[in-house]
Backbone as CSV, one residue per row, in Angstrom:
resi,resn,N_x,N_y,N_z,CA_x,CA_y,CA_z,C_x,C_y,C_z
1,UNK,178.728,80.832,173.424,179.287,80.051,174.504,180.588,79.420,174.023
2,UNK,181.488,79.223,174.906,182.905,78.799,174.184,182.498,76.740,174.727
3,UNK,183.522,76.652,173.835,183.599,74.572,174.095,184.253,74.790,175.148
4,UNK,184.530,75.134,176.246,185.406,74.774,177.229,183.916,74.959,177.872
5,UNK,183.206,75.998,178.168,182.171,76.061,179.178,181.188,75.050,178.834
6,UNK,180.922,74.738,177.086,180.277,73.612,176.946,180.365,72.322,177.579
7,UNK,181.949,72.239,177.771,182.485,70.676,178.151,182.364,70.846,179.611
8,UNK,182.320,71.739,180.111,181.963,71.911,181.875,180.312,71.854,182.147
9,UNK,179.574,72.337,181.585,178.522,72.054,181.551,177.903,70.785,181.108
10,UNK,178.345,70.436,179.933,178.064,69.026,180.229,178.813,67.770,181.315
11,UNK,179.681,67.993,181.196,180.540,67.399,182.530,179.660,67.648,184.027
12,UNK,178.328,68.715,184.180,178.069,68.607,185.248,176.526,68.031,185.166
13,UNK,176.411,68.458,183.622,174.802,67.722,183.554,175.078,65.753,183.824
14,UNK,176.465,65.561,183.451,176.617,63.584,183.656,176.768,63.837,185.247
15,UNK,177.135,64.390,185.707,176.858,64.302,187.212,175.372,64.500,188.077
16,UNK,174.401,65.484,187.519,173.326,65.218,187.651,172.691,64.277,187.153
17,UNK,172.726,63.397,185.612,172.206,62.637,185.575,172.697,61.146,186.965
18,UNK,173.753,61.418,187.282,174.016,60.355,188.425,173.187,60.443,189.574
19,UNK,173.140,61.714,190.186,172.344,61.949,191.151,170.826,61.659,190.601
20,UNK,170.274,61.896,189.421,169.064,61.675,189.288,168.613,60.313,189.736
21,UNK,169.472,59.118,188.752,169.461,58.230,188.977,169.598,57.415,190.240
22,UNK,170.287,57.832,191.507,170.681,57.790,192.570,169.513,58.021,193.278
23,UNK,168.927,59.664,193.333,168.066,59.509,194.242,166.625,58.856,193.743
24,UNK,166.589,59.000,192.064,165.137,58.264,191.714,165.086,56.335,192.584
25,UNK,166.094,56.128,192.711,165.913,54.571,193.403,165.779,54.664,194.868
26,UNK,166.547,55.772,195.515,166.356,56.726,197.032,165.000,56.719,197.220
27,UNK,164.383,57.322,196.178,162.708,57.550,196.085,161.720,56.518,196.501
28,UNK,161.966,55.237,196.281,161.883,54.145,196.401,160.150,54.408,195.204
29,UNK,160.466,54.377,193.820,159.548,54.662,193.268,158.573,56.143,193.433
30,UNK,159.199,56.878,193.607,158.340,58.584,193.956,157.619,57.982,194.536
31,UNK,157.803,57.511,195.828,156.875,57.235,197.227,157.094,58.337,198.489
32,UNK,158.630,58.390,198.260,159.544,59.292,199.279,159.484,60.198,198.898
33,UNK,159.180,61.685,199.297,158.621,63.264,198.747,160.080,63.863,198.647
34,UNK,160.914,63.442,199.810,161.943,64.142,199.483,163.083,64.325,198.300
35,UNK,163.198,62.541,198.267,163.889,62.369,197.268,163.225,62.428,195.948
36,UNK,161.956,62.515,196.068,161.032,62.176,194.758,161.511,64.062,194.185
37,UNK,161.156,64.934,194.824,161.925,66.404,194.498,162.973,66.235,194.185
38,UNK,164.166,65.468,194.651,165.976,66.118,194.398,165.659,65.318,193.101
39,UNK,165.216,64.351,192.786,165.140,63.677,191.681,164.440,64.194,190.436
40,UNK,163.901,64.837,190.721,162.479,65.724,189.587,163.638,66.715,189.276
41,UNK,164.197,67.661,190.185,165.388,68.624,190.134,166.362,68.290,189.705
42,UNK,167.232,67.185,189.716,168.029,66.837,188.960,167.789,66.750,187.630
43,UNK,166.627,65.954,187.432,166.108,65.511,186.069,165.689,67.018,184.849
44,UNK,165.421,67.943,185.699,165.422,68.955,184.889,166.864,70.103,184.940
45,UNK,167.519,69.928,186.178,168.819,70.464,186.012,169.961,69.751,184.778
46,UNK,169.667,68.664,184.660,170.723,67.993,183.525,169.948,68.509,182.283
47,UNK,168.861,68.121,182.153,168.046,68.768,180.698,168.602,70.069,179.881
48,UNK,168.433,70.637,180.793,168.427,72.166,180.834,170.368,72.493,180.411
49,UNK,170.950,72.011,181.232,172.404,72.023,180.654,173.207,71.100,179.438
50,UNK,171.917,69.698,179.297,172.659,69.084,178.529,172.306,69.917,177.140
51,UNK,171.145,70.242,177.222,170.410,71.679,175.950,171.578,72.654,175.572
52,UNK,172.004,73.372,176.936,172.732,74.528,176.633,174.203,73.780,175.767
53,UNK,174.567,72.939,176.719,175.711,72.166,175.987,175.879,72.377,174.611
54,UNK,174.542,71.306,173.796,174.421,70.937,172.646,174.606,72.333,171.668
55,UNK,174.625,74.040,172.162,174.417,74.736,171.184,175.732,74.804,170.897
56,UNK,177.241,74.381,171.208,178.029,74.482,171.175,178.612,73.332,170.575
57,UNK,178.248,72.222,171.285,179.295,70.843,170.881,178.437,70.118,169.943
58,UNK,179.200,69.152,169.419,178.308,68.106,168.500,177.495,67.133,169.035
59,UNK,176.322,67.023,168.698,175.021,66.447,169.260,175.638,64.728,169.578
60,UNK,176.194,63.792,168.425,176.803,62.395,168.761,177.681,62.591,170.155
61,UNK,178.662,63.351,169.679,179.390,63.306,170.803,179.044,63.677,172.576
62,UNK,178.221,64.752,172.267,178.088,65.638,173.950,177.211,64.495,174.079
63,UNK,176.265,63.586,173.759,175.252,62.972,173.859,176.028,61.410,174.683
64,UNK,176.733,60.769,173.589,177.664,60.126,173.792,178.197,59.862,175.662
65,UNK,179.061,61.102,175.368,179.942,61.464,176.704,178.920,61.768,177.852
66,UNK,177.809,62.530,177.907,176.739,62.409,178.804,176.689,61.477,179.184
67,UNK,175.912,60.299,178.409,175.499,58.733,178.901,176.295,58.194,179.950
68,UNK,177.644,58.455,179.214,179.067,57.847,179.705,179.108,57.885,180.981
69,UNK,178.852,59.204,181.152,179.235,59.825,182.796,178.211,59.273,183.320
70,UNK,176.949,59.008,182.752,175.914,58.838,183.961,175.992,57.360,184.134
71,UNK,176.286,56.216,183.203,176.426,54.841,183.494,177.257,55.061,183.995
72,UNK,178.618,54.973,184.272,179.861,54.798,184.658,179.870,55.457,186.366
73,UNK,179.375,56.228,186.200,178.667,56.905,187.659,178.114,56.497,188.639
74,UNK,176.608,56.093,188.014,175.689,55.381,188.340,176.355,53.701,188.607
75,UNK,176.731,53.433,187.637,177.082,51.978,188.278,178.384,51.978,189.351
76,UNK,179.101,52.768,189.552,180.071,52.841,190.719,178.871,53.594,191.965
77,UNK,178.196,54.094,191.730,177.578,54.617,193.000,176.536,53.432,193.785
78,UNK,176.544,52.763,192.733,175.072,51.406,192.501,176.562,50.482,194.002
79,UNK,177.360,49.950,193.614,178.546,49.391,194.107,178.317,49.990,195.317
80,UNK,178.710,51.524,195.895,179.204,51.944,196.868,177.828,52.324,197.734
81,UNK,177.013,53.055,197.333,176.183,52.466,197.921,174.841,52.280,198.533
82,UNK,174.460,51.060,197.227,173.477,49.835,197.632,173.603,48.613,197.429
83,UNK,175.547,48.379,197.844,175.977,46.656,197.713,176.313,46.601,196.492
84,UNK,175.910,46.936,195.512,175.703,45.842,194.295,177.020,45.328,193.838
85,UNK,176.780,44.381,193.061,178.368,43.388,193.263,179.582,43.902,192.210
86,UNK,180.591,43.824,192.675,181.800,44.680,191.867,182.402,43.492,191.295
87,UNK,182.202,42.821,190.258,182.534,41.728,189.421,183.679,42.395,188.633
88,UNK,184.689,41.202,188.257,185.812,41.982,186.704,184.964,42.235,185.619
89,UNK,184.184,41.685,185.089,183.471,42.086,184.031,182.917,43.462,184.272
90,UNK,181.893,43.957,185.810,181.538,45.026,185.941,182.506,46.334,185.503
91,UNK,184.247,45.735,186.418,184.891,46.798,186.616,185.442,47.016,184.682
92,UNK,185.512,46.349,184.075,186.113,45.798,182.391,185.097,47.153,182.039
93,UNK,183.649,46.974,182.391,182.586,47.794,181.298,182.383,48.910,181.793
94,UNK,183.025,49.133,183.354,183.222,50.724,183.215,184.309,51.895,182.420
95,UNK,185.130,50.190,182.929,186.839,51.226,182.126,186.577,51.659,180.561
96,UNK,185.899,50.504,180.228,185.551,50.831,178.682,184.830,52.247,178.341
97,UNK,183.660,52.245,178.961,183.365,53.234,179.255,183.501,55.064,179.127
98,UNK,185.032,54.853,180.281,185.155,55.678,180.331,186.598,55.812,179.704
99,UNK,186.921,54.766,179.086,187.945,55.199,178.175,187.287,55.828,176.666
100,UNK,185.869,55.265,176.105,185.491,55.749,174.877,184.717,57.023,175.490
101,UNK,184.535,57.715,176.698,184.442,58.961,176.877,185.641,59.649,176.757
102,UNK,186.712,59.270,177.505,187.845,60.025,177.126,188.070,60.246,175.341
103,UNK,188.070,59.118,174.927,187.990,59.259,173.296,187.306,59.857,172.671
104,UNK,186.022,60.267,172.949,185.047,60.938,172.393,185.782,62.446,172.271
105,UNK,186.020,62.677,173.980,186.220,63.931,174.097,187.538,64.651,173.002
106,UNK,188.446,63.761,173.138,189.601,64.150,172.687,189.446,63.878,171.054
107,UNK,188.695,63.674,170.236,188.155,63.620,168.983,187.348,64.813,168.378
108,UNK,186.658,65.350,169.084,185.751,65.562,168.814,186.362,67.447,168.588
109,UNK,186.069,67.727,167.327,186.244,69.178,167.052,186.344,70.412,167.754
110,UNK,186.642,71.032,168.170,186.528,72.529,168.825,185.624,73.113,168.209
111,UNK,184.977,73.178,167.167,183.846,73.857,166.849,182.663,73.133,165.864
């Protein structure tokens, strides 16, 4: 597998972990069948790619940058929407965030 398809694949497993997270609270506790599925499906669609990822990239890092995407995600989706409050401190610990994802990425070896 080349690092470019690695970094796309993981780039889409932090997007499923958002949706996981998203619809697991949708679920309202796996009460709701529907969402309790997109959520089970997500949860094994990110697995499954953050795996393939790892045979390529370095385990700190792809691991790292995963998280990244899914807090940084998750807490802007948390904001937009189910209210939750968009404080400077909130907006401070996303940028951070996703500035030490950008850093990760751009560090981190080609092979």
């Amino acid at each position: 597998m080349s690092i470019s398809s690695a970094w796309l694949m993981l780039l889409v497993a932090g997007a499923l972990d958002v949706l996981w997270a998203v619809s697991m609270k949708l679920s309202q506790g796996y009460t709701r069948w529907g969402w309790s599925a997109v959520s089970l499906l997500a949860l094994a669609a990110f697995v499954v790619l953050l795996g393939r990822a790892l045979t390529a990239l370095p385990v700190g890092s792809a691991y790292a940058v995963w998280t990244g995407i899914g807090a940084a995600g998750t807490a802007l989706l948390g904001v937009v929407l189910f209210g939750e409050p968009l404080s400077l401190s909130r907006v401070a610990g996303i940028v951070l965030i996703v500035a030490g994802v950008i850093a990760l990425r751009a560090v981190t070896p080609a092979a």
